[in-house]
C-alpha positions as CSV (number, residue, x, y, z in Angstrom):
1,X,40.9,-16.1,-9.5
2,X,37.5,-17.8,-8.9
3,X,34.6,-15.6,-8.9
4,X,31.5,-15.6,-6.8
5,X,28.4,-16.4,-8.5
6,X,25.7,-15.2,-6.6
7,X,22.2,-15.7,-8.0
8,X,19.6,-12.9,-6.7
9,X,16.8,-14.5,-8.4
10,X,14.1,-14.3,-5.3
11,X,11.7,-17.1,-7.8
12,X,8.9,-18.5,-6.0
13,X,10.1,-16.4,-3.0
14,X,9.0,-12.8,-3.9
15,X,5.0,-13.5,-3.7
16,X,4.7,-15.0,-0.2
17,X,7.1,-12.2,0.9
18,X,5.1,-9.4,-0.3
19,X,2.1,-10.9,1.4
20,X,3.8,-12.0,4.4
21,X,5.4,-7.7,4.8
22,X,1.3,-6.9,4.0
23,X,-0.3,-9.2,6.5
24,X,2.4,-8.0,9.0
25,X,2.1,-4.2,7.8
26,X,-1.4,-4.4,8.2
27,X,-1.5,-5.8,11.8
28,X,0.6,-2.6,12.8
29,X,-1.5,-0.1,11.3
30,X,-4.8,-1.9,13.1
31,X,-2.7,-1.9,16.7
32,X,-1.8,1.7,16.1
33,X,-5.0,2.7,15.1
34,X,-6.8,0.6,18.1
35,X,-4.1,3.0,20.4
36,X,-5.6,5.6,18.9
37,X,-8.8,5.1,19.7
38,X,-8.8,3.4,23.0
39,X,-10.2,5.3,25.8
40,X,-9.3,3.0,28.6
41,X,-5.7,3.9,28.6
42,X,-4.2,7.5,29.1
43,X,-2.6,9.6,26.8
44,X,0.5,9.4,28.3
45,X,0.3,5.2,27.7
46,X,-1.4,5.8,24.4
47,X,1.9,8.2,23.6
48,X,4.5,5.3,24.8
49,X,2.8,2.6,22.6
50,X,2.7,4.7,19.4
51,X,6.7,5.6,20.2
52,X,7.1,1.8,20.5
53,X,5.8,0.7,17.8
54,X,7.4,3.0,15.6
55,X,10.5,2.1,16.9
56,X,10.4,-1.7,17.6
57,X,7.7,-2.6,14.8
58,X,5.8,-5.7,14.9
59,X,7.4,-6.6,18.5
60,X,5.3,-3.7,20.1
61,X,2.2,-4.4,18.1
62,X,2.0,-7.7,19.4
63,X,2.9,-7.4,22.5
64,X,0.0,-4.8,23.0
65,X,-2.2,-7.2,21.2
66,X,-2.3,-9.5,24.2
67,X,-2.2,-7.2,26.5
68,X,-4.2,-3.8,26.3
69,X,-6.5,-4.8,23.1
70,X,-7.5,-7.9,24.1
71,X,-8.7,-6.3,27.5
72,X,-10.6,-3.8,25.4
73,X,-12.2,-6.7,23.6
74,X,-13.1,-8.8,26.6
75,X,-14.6,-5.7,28.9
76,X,-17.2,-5.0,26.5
């Protein structure tokens, strides 16, 4: 019977992955965070994007990136 010979070795792989999960993982904390604080938006909209982005990760974040942050940004 021939065997499968699967080789899990991530190599040169495991590094940009890490730093790629970071960057990403790092983005979501700074959209939740800006949710947070933003004042512009109610509290029932501030409640939907935090659910969101709990439950559909970096999707969410971004999405509210172009939207409701970069508003923020722009109005000041």
């Amino acid at each position: 019977m021939h065997r499968l010979n699967i080789n899990w070795n991530f190599g040169n792989w495991l590094i940009p992955i890490i730093i790629v999960i970071l960057v990403i993982l790092a983005f979501e904390v700074w959209m939740f965070v800006d949710v947070a604080i933003n004042e512009k938006i109610s509290n029932k909209a501030k409640a939907w994007w935090i659910i969101g982005m709990f439950l559909i990760h970096p999707i969410v974040a971004i999405f509210y990136f172009f939207t409701d942050h970069r508003k923020r940004m722009t109005s000041k």
